[in-house]
N, CA, C and O of each residue as an XYZ file, in Angstrom:
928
protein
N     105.258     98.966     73.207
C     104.495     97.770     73.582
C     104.327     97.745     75.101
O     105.094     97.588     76.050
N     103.444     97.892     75.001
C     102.832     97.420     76.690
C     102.454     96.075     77.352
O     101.537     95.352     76.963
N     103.273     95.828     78.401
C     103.202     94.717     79.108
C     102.372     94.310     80.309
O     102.979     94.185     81.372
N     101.131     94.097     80.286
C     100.885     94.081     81.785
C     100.770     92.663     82.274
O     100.399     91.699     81.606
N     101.067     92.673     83.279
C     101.268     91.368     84.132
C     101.092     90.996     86.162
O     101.542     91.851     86.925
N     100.531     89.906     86.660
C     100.064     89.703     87.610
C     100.961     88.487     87.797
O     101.093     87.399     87.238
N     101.877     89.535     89.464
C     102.197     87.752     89.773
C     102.829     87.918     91.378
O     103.220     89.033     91.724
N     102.890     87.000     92.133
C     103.405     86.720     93.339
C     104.918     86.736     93.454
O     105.503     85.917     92.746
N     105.600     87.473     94.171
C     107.117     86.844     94.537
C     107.387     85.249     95.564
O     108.353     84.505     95.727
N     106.142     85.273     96.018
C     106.160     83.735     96.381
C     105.892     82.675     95.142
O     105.497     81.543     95.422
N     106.110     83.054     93.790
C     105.343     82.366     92.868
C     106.358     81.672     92.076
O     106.920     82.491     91.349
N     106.849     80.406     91.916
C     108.229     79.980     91.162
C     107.979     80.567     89.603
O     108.627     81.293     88.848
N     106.543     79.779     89.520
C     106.787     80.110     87.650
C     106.788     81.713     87.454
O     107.354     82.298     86.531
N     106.182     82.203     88.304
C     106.506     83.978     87.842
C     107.656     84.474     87.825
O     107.921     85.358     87.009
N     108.682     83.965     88.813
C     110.202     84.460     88.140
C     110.695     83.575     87.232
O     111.876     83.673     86.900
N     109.867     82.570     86.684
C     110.635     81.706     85.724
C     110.140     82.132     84.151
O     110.839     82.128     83.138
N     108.855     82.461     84.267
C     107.964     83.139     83.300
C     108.510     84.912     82.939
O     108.494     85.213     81.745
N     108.975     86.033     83.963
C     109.283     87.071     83.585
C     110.703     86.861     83.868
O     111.261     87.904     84.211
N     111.659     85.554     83.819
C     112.952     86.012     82.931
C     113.104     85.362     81.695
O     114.093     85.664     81.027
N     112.471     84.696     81.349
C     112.505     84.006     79.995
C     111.984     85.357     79.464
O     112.858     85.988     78.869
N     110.583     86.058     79.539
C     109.745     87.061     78.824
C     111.035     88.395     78.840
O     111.027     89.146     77.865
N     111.751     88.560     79.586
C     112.875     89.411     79.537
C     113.939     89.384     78.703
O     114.606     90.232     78.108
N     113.937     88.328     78.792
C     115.094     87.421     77.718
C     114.852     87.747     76.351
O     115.473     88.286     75.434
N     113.629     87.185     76.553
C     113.524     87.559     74.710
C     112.781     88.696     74.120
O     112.433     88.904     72.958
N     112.585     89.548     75.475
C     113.016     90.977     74.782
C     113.990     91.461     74.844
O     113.922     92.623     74.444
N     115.239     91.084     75.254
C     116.647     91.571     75.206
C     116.747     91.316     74.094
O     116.921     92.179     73.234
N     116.635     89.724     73.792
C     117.760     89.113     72.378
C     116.773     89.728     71.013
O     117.267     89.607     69.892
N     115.246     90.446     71.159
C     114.836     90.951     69.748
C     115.187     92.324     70.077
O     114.724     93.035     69.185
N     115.886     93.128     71.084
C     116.458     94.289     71.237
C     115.401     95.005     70.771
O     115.520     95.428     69.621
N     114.275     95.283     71.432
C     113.510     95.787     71.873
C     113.144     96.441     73.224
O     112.084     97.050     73.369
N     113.901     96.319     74.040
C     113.987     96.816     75.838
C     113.322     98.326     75.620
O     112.388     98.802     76.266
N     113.855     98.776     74.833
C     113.757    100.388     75.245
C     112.162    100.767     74.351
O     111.713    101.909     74.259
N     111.376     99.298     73.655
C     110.011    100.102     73.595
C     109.064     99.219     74.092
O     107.948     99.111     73.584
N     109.528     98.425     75.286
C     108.287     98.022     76.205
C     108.355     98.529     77.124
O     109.334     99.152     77.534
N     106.820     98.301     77.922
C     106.525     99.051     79.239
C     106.488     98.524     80.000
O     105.950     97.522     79.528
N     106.745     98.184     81.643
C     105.990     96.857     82.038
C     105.212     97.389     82.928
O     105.526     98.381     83.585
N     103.897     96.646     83.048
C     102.721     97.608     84.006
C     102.556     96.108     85.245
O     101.768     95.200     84.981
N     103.224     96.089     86.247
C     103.271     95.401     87.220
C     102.167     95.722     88.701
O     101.970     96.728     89.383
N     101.599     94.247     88.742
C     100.019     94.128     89.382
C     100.381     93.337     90.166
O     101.221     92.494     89.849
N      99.787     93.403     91.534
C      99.770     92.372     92.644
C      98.781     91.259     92.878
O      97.571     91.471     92.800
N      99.341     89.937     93.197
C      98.658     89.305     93.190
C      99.480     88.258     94.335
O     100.601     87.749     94.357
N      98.320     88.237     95.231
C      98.695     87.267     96.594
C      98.066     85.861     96.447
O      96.872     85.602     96.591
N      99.288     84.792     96.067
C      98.548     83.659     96.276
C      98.345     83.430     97.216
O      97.865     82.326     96.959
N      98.254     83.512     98.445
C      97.867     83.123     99.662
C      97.730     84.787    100.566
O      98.569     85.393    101.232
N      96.586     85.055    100.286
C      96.068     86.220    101.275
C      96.498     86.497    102.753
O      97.022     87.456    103.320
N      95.849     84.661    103.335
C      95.907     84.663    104.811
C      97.139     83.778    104.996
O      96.890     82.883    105.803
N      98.677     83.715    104.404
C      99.676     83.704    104.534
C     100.041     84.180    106.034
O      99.628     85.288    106.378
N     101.072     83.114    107.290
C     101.457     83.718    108.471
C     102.311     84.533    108.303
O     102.941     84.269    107.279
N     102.844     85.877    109.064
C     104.309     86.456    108.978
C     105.294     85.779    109.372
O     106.477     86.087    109.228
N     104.777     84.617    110.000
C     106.032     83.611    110.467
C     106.022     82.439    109.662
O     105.000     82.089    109.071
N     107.302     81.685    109.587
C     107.019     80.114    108.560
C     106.672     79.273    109.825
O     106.910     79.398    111.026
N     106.088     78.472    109.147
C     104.810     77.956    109.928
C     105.006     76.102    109.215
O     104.778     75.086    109.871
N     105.387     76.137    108.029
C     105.510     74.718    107.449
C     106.836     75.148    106.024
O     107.197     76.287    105.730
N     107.207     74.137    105.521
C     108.090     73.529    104.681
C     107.680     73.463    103.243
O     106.965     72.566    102.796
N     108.248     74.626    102.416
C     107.346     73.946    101.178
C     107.101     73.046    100.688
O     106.210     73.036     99.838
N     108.015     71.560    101.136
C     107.784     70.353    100.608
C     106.641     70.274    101.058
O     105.746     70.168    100.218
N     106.262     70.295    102.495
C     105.077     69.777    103.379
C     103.733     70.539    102.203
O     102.791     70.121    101.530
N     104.320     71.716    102.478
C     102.757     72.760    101.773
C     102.449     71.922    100.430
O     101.357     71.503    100.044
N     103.543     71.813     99.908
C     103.206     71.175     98.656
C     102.035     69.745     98.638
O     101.051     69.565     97.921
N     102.712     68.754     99.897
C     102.061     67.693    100.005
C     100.921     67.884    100.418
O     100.313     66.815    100.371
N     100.079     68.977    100.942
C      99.004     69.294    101.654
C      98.120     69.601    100.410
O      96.987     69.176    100.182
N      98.827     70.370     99.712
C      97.835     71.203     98.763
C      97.461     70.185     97.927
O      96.285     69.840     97.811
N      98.524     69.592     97.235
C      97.945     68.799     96.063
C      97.788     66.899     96.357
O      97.536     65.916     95.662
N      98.124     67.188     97.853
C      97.596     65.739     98.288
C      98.423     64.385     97.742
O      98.033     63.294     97.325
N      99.864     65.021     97.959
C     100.743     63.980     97.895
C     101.486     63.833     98.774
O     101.653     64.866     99.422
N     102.348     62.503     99.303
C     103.157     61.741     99.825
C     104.556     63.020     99.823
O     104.853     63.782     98.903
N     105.214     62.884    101.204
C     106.252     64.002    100.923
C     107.409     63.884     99.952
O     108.135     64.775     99.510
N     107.416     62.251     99.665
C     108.245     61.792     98.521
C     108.319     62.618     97.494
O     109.144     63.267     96.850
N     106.891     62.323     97.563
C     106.446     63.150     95.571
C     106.253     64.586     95.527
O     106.504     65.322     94.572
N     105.851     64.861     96.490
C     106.070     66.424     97.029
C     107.158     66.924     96.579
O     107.240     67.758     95.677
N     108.193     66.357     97.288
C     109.864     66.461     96.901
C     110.124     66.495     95.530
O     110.773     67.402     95.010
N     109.640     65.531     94.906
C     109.989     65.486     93.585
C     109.392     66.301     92.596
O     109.908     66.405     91.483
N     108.205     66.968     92.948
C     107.414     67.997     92.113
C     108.185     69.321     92.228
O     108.201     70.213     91.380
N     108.975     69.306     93.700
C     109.402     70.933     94.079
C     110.510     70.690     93.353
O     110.469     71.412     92.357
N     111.695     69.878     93.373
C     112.846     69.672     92.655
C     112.752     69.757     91.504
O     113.753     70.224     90.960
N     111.621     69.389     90.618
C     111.396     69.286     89.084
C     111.288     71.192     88.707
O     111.805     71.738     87.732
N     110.543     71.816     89.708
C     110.343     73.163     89.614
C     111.707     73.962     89.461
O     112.049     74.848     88.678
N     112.286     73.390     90.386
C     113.652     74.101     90.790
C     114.893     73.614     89.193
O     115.867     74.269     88.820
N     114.440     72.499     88.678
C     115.282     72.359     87.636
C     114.692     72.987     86.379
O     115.561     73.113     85.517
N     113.428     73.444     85.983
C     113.351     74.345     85.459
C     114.007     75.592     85.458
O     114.333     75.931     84.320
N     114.231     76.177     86.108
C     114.956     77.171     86.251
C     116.325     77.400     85.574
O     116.737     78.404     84.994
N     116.915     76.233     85.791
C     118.412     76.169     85.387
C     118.917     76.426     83.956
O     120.064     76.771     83.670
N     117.735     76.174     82.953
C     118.033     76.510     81.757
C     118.275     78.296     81.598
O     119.091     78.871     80.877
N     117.325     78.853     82.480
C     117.363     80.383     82.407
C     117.923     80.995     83.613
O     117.233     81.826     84.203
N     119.174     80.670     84.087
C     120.007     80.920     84.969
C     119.753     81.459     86.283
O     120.322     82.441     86.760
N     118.861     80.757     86.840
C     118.596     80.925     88.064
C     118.935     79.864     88.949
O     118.783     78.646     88.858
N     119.553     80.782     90.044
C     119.871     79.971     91.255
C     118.661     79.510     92.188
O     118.274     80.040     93.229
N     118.097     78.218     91.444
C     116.418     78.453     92.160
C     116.954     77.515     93.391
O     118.080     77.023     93.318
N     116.010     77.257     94.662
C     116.128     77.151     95.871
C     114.961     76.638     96.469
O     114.520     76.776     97.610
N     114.496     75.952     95.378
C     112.804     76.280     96.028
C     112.155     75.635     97.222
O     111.128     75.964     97.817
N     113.183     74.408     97.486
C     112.913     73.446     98.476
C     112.519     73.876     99.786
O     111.711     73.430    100.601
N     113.548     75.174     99.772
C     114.364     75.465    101.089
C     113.806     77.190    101.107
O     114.215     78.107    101.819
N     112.945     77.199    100.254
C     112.104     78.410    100.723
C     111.442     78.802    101.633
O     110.708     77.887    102.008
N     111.213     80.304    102.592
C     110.649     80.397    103.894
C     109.447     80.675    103.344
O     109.581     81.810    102.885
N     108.463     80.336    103.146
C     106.946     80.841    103.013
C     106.520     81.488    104.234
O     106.508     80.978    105.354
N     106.141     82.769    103.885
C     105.704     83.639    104.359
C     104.258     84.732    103.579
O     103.710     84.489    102.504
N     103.926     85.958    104.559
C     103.077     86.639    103.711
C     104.005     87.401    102.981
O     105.035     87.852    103.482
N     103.603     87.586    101.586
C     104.197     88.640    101.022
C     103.418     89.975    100.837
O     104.185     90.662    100.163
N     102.371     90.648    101.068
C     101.559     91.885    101.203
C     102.751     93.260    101.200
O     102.831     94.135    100.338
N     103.582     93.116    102.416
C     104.483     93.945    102.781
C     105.611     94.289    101.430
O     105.998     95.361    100.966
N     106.004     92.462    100.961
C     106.648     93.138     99.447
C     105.900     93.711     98.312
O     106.495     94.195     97.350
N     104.347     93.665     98.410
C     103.982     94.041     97.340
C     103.238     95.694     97.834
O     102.663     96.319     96.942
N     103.285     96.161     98.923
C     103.043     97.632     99.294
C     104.400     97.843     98.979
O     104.484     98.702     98.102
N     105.647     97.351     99.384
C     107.097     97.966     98.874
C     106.894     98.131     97.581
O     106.811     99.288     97.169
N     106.754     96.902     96.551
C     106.745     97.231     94.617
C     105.680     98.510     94.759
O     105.983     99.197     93.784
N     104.700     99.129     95.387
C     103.701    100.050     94.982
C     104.400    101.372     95.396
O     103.713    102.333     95.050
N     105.452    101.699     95.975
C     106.049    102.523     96.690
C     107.470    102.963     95.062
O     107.759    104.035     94.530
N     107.908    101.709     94.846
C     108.541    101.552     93.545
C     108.029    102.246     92.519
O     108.640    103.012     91.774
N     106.753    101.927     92.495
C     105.856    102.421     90.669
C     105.732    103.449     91.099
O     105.876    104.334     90.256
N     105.442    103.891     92.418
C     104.936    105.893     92.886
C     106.145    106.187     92.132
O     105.455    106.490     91.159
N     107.361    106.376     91.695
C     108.411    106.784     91.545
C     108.630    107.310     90.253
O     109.243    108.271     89.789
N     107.636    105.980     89.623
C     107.784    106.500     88.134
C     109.317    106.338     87.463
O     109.732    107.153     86.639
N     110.036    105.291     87.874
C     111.572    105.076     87.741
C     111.224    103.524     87.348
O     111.002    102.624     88.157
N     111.227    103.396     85.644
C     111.534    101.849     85.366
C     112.475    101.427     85.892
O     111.937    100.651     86.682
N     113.576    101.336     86.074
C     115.009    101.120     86.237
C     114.451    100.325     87.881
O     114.293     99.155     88.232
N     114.315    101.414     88.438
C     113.684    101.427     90.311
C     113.106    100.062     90.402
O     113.393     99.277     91.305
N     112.584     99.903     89.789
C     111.266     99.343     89.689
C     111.554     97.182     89.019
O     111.103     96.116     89.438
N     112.239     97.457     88.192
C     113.469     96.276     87.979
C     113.838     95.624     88.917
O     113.608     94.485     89.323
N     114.672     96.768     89.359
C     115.504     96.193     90.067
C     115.018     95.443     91.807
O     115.447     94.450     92.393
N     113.911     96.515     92.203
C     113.293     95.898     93.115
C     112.406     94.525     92.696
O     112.058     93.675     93.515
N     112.142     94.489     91.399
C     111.455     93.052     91.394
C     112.217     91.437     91.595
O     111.930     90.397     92.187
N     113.330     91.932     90.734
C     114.383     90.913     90.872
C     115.109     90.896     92.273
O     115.706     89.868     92.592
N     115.088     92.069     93.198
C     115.657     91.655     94.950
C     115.006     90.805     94.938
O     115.362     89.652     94.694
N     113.889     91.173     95.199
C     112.245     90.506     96.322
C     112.439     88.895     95.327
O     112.820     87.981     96.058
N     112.265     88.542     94.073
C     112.804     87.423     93.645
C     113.369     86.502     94.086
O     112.934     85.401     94.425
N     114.699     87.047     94.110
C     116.135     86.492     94.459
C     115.843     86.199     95.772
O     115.482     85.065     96.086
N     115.991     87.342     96.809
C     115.835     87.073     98.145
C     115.000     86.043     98.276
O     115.607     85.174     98.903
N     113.477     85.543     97.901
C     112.753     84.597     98.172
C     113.447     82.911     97.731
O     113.535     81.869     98.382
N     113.864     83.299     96.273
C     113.557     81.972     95.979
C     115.372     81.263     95.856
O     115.534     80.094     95.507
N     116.452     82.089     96.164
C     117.957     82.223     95.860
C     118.141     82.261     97.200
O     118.393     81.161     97.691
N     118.085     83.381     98.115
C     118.636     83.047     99.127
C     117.274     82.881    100.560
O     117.061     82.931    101.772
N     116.870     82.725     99.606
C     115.689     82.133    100.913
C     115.535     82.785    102.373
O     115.843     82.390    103.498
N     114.815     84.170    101.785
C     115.283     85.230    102.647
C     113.769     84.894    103.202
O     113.139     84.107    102.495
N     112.979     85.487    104.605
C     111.789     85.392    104.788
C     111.074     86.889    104.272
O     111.550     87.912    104.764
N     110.182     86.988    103.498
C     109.457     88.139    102.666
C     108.619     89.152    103.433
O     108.255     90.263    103.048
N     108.369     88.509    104.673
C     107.198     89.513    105.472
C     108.267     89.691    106.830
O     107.871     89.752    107.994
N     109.452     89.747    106.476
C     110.324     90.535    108.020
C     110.483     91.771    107.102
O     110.517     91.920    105.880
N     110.586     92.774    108.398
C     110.860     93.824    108.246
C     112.277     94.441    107.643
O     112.335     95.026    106.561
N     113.263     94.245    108.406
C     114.492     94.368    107.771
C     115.423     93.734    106.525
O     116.484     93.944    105.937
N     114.321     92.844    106.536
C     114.683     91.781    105.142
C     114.510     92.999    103.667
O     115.261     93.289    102.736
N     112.966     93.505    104.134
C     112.304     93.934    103.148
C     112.889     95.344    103.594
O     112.626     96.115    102.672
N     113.437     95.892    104.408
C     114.155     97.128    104.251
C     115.504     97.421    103.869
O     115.846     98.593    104.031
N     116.453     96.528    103.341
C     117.629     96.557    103.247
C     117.553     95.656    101.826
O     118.551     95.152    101.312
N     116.383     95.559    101.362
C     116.086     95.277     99.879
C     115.889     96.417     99.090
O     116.589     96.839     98.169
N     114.609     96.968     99.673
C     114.384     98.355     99.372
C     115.393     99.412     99.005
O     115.241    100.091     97.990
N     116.588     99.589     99.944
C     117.154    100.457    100.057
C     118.390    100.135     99.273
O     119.206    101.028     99.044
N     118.634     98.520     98.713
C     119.592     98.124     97.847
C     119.296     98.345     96.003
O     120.064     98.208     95.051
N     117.780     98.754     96.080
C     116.933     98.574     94.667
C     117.401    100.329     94.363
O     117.782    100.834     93.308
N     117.198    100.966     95.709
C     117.388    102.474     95.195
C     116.494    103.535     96.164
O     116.576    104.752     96.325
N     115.731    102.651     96.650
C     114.993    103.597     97.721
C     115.420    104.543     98.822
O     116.195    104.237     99.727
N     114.864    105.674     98.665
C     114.979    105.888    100.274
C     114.439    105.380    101.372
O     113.243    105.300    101.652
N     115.836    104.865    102.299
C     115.469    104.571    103.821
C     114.107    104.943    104.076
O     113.335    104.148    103.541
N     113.674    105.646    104.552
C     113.077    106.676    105.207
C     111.923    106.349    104.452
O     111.370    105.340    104.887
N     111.413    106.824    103.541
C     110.288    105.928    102.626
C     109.812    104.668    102.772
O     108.617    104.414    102.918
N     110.868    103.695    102.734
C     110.812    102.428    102.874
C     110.139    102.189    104.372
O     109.089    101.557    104.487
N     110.828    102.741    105.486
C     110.008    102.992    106.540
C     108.856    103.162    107.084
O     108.232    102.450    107.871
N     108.491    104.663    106.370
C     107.103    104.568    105.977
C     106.334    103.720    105.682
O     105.295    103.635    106.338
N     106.558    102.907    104.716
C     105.385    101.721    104.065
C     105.317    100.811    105.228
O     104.276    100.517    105.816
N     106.807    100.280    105.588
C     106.410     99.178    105.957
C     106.287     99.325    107.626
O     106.228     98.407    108.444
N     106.266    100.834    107.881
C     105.556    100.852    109.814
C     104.005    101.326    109.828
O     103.343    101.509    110.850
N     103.456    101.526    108.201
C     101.663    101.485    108.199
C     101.626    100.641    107.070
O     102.366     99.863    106.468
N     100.118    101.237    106.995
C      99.355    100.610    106.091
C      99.432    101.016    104.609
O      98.761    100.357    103.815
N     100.169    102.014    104.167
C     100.129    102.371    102.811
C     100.360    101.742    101.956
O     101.398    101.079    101.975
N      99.254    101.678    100.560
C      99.474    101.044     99.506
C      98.778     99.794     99.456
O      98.657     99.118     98.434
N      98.203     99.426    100.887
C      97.009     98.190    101.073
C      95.999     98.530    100.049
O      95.644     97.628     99.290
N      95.568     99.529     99.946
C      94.410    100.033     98.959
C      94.577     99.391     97.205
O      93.767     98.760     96.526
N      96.400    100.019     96.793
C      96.667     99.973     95.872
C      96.720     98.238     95.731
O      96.507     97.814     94.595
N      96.874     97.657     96.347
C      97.630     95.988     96.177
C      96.461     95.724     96.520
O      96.003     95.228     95.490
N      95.551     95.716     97.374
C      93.678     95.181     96.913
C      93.394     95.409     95.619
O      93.478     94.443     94.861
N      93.007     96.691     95.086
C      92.782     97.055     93.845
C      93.432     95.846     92.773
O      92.628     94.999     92.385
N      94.289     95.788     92.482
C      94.943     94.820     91.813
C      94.298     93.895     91.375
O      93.903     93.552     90.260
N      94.200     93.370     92.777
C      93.713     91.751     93.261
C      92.047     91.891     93.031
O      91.672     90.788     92.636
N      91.342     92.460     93.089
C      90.202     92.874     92.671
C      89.801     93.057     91.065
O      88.854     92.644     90.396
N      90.995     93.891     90.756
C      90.910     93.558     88.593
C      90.798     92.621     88.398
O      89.832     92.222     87.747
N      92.096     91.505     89.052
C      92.417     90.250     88.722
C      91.284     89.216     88.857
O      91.060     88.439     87.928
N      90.655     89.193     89.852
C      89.419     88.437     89.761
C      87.978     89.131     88.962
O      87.216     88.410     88.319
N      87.847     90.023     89.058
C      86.858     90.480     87.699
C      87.488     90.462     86.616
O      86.453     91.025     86.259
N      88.039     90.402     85.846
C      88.849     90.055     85.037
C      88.829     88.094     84.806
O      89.006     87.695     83.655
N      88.694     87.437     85.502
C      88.683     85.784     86.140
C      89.976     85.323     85.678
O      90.250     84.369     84.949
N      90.996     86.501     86.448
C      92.443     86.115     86.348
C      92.215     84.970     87.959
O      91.372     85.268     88.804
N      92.862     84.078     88.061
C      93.067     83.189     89.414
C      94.011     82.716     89.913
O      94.153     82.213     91.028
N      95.054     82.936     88.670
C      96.176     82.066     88.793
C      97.612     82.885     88.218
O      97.572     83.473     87.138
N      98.464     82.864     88.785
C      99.925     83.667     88.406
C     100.840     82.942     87.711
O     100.781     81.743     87.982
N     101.581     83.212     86.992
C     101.644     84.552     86.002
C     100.540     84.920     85.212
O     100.180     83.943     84.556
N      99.842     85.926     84.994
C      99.419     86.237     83.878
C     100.010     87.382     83.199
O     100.651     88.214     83.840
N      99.811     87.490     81.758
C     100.310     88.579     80.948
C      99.332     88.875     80.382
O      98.386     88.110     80.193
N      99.414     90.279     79.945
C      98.757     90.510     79.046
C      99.616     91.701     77.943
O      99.999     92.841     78.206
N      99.725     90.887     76.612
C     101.079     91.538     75.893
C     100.185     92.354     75.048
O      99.276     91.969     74.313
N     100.806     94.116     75.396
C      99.940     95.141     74.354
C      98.695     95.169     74.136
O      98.170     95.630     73.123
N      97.875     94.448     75.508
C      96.584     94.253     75.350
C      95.775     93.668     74.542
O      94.570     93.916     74.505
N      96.653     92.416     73.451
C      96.402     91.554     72.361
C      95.869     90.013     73.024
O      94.756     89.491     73.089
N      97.141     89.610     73.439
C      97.270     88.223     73.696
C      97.467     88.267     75.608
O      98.240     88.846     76.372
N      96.380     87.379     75.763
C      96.422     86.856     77.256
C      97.159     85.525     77.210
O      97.101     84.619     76.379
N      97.745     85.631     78.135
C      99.345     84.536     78.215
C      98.554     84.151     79.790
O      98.135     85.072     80.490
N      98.440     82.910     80.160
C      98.246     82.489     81.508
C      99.411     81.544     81.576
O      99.550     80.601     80.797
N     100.209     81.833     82.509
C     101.477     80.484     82.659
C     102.650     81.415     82.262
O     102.698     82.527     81.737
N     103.811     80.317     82.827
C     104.827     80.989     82.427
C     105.134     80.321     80.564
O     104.953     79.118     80.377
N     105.501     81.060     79.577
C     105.614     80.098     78.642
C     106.805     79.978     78.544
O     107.545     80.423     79.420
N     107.316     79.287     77.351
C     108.771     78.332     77.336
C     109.250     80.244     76.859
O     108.436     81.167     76.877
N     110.878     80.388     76.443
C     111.336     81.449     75.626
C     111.259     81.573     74.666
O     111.340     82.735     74.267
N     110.979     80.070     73.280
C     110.700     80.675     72.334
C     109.190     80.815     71.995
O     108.781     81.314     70.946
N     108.344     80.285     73.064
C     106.932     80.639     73.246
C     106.780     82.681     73.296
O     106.075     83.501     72.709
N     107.536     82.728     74.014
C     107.575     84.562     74.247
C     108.103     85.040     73.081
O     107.866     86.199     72.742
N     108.730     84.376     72.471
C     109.789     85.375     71.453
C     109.053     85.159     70.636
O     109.162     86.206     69.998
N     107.952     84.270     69.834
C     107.155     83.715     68.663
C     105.487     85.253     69.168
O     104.980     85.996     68.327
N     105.170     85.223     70.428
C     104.275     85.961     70.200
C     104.501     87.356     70.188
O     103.688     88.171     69.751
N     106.010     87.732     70.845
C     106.568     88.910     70.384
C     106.546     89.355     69.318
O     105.954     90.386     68.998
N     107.391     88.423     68.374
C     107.671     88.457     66.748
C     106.351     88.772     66.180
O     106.182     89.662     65.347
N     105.316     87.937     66.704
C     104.073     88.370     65.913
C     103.001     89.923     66.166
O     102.158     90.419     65.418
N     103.529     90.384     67.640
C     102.724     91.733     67.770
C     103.432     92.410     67.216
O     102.694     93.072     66.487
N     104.984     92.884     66.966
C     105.885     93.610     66.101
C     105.658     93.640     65.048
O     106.134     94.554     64.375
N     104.743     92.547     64.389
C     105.062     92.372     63.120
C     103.230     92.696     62.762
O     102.834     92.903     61.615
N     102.724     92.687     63.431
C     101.456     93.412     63.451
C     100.985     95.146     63.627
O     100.080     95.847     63.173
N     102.004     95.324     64.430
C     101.869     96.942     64.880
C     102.709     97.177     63.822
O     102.065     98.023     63.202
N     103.941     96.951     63.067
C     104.122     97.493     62.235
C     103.132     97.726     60.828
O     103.033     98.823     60.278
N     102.294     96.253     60.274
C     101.019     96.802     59.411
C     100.644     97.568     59.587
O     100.547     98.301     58.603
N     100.178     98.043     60.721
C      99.310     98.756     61.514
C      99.448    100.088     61.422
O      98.513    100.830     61.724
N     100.541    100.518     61.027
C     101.755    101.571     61.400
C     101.737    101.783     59.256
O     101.038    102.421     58.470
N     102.441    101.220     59.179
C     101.710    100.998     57.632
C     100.782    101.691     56.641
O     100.846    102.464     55.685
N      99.861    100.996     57.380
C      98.192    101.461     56.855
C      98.196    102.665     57.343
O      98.199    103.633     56.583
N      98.197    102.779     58.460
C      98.040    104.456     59.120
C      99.043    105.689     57.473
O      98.700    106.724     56.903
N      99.821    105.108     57.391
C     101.301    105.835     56.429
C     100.459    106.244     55.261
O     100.556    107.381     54.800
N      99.510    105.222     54.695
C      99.187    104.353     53.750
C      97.858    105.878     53.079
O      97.739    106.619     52.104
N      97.130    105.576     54.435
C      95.540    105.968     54.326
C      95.941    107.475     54.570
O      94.853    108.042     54.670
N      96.858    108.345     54.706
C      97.329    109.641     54.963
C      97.931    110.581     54.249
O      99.099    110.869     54.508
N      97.414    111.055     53.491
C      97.874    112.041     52.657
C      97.455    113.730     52.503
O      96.755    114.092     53.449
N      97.654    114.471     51.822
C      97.358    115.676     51.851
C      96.732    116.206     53.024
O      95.790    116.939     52.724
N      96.936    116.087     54.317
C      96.562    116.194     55.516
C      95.447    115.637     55.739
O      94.746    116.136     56.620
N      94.988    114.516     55.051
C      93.760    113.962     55.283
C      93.914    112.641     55.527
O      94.608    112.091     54.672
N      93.323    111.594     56.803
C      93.420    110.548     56.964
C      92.365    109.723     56.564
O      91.332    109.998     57.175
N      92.251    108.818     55.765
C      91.115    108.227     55.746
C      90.924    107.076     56.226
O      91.849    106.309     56.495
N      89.563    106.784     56.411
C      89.692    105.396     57.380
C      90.025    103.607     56.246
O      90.139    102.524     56.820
């Protein structure tokens, strides 16, 4: 089963959305036959490298509320989390650009190492939204890198040019021909488009149902095949 999916490490519901979606491919013990095909997507393009405002504030700007309620929308976010064991933080997050973490994840997939590739999603995660690390410093994002599995020296590379700008446009370019706009998106086995993070037994109900489809599927193929002849 193939997973593809678009999302920001500045994005709450995307780490709240791919650990629930993790989750309940652990608990149907399935891990070892999905894929995950991981896409960049910058909610904020022209993001500063420096923090510049408060996510409460950003919050109150964007959706044009009082910092009260601001407060109370980011806190409600942050208690989501808690059911699926995250140390969320979100208040007290540094907003920054993230570009630099998402040329690092493209440096990850060159590798061709699921494992690699994990594990760097959940640093860049954590660091943002747990320990409220800033995403577009350099050494932040190099001593992440090099904790996920990277080589130093690689990691270097990316982040003293431009490599992988190409690859993380591209992305962002599907995503809007496509009239993806908004993060998380999924797209499970190329069946079902998922926009949002959904609840866990939201993931585990449309799981259950592509398993239980590819196996017909699988079936019929068994079915229609005989004497070396397949028929349609």
């Amino acid at each position: 089963m193939k997973i593809t999916y678009w999302s920001d490490f500045a994005c709450p519901y995307c780490y709240i959305g791919n650990t629930r979606l993790k989750r309940s491919i652990k608990d149907l013990n399935i891990e070892d036959e999905v894929e995950f095909d991981i896409h960049a997507f910058e909610l904020d393009q022209n993001a500063p490298k420096d923090v510049e405002t408060t996510t409460v504030e950003r919050f109150a700007v964007k959706y044009g509320l009082s910092i009260e309620d601001a407060k109370k929308e980011v806190d409600n976010i942050s208690k989501l989390s808690v059911e699926d064991g995250i140390d969320f933080k979100y208040a007290s997050t540094l907003y920054t650009n993230t570009r630099d973490a998402h040329r690092l994840m493209k440096l990850a997939q060159s590798k061709n190492d699921f494992k690699l590739v994990e594990r760097l999603s959940t640093l860049l995660f954590d660091a943002y939204f747990t320990k409220n690390l800033k995403l577009a410093d350099r050494n932040v994002l190099l001593n992440i890198g090099c904790e996920a599995g990277l080589e130093k020296t690689d990691v270097e590379e990316v982040l003293d040019s431009t490599l992988f700008n190409k690859e993380v446009e591209r992305d962002e370019e599907i995503a809007l021909t496509s009239g993806i706009h908004a993060v998380p998106f999924y797209l499970l086995d190329g069946k079902y488009s998922v926009p949002g993070a959904l609840s866990y037994n939201d993931f585990k109900t449309v799981l259950i149902q592509i398993i239980s489809e590819n196996k017909v599927n699988e079936d019929n193929e068994v079915d229609n095949c005989e004497d070396g002849i397949c028929r349609i």
